[in-house]
N, CA, C and O of each residue as an XYZ file, in Angstrom:
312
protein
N     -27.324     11.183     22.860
C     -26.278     10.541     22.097
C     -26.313     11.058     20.660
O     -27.379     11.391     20.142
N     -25.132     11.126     20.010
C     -24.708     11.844     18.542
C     -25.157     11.016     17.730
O     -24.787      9.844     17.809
N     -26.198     11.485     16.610
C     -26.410     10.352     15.568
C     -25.180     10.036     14.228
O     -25.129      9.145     13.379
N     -24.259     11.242     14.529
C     -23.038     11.368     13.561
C     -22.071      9.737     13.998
O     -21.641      9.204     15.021
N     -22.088      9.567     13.125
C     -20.714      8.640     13.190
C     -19.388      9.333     12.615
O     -19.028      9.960     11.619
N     -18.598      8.593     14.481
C     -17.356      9.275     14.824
C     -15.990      8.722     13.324
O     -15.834      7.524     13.088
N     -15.294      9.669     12.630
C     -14.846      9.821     11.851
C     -13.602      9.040     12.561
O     -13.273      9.267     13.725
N     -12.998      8.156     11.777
C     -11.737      7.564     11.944
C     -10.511      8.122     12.088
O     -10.666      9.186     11.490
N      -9.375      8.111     12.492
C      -8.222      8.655     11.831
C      -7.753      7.877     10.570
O      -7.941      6.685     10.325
N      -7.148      8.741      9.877
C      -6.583      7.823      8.600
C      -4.955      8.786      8.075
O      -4.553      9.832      8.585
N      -4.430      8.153      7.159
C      -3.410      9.126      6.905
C      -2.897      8.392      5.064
O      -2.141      7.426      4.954
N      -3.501      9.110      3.882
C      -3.641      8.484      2.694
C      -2.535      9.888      1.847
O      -2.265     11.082      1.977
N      -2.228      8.743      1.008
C      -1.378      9.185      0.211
C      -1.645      8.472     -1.627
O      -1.066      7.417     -1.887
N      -2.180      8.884     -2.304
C      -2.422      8.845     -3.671
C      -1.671      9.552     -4.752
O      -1.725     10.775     -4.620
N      -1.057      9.179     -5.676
C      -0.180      9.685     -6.879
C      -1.113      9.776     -8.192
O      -1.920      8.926     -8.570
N      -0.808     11.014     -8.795
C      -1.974     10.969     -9.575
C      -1.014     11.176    -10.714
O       0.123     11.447    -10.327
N      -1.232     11.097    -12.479
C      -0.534     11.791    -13.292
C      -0.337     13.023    -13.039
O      -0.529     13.389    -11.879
N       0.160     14.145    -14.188
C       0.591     15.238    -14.270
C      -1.153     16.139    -14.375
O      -1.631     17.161    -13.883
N      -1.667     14.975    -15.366
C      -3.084     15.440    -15.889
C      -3.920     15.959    -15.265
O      -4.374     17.103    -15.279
N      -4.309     14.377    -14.229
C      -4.798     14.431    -13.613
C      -4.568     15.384    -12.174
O      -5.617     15.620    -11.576
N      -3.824     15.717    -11.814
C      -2.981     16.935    -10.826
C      -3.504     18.068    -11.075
O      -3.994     18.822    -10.235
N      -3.426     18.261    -12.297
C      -3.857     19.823    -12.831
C      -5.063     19.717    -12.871
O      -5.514     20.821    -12.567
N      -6.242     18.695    -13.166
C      -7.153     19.256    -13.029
C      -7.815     19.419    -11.696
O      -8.445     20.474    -11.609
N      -7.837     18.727    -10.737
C      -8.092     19.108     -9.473
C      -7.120     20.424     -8.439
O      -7.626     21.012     -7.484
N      -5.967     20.602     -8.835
C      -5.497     21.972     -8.665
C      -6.467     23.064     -9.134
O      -6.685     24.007     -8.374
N      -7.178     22.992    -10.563
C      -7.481     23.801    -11.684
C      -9.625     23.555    -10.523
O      -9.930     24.606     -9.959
N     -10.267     22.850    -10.408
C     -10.796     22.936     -9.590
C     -10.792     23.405     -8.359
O     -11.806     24.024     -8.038
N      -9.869     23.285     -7.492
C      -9.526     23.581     -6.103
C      -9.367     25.137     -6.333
O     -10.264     25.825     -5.845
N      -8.538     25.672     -6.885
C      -8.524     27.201     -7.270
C      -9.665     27.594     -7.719
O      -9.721     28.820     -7.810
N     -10.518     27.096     -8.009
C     -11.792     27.824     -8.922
C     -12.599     28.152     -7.821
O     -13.080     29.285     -7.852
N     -12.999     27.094     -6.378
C     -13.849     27.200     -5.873
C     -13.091     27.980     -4.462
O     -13.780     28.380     -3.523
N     -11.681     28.107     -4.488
C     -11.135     28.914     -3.162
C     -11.456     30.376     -3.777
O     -11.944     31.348     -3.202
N     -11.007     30.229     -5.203
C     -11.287     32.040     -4.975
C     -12.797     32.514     -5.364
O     -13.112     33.691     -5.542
N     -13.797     31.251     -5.479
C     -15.395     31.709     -5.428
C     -16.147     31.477     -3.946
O     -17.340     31.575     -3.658
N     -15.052     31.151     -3.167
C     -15.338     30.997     -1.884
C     -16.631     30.127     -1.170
O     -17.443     30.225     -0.250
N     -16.167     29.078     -2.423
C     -17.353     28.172     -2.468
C     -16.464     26.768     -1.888
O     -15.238     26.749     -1.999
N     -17.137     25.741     -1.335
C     -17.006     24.211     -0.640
C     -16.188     23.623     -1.811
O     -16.404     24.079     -2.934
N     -15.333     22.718     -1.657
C     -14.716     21.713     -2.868
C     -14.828     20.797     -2.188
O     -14.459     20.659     -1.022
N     -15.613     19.728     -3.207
C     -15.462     18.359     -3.129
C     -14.488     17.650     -3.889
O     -14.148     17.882     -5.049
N     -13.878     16.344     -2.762
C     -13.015     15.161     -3.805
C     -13.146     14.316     -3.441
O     -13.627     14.415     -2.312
N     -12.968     13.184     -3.789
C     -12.884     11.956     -3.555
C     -11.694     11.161     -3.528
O     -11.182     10.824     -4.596
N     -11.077     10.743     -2.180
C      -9.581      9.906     -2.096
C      -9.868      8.368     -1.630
O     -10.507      7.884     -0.696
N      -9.372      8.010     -2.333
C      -9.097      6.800     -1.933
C     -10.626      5.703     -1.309
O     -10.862      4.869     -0.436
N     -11.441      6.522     -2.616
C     -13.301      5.847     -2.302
C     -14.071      6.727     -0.864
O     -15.249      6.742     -0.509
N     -13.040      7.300     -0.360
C     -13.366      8.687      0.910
C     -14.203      9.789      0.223
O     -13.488     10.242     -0.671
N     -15.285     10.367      0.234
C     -15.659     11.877      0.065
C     -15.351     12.719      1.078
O     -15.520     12.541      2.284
N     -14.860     13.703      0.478
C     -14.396     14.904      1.615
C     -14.827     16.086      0.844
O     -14.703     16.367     -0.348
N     -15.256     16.578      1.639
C     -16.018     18.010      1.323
C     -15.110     19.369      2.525
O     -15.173     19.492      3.748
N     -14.569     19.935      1.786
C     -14.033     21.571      2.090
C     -14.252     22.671      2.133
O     -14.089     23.584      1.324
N     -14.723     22.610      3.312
C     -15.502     24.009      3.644
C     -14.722     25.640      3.150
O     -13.497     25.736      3.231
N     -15.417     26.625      2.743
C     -14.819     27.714      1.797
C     -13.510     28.570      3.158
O     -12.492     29.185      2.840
N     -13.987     28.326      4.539
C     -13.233     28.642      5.485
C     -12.403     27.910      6.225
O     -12.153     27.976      7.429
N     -11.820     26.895      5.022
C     -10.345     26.259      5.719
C      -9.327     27.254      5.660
O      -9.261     28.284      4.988
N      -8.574     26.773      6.459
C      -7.260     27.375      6.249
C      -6.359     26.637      5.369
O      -6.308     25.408      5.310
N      -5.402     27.736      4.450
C      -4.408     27.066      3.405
C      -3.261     27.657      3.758
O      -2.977     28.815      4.065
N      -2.338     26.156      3.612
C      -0.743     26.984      3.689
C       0.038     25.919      2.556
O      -0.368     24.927      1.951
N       1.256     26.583      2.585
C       2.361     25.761      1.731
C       3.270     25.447      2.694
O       3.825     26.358      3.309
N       3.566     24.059      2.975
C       4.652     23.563      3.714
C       6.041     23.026      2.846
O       6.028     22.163      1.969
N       7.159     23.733      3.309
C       8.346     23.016      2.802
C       9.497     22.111      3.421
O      10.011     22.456      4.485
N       9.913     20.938      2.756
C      11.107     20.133      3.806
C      11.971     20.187      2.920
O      11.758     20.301      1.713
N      13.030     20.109      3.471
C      14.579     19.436      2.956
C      15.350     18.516      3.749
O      15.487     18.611      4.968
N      15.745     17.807      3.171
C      16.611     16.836      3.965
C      18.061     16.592      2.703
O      18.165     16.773      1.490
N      18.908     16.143      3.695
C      19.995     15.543      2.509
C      20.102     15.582      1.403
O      20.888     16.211      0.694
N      18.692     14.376      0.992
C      18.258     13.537     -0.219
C      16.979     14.011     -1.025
O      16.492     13.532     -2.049
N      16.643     14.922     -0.381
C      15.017     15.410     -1.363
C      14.286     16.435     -0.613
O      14.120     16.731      0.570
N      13.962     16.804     -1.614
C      12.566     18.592     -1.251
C      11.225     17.900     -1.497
O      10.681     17.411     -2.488
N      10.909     18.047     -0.225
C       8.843     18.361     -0.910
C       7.818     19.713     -0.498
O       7.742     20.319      0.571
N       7.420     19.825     -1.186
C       6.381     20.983     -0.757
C       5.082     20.161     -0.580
O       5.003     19.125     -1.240
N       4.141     20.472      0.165
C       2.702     19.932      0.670
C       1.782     21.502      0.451
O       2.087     22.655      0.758
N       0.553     20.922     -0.216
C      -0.211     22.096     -0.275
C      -0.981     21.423      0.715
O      -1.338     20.287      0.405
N      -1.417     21.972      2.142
C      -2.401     21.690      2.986
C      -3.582     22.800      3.414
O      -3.582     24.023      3.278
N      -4.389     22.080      3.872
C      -5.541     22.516      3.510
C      -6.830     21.736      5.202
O      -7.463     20.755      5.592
N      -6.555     22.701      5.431
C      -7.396     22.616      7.159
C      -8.674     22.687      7.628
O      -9.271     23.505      6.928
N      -9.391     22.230      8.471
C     -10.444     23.140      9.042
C     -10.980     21.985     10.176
O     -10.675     20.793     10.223
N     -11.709     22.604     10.896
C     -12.375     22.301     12.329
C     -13.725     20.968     11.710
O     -14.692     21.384     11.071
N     -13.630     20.003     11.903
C     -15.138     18.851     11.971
C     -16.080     19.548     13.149
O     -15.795     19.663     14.341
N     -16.832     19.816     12.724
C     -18.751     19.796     13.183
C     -18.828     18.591     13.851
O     -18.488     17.473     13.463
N     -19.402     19.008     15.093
C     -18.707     17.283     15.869
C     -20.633     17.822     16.870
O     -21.097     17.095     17.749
């Protein structure tokens, strides 16, 4: 039997200032192109990002509004 405890699903959404945006962008870039792990913390969650996720830019449109999503992937060690 796994001594890991099985990870929940969840689905979080947090608004940050402008400030605060840039500096974890301004982190997140530092450690993708040193090809090093980034850590953050959402919503009292630690999540740690392994240097071999995958990154894409997703775009929508509808009617009434555009969003772009910077996402950011990878496989759990299970």
């Amino acid at each position: 039997m796994s001594t890991r405890t099985k990870k929940r699903k969840i689905d979080i959404e947090k608004n940050y200032s402008v400030k605060q945006f840039a500096q974890k962008l301004r982190r997140l870039a530092d450690s993708i192109e040193n090809g090093k792990r980034f850590r953050i913390q959402v919503a009292g969650e630690r999540i740690t990002i392994p240097p071999t996720a995958i990154i894409n830019i997703e775009h929508e449109r509808s009617s009434s509004e555009e969003e772009i999503e910077f996402q950011i992937k990878w496989q759990l060690d299970l």
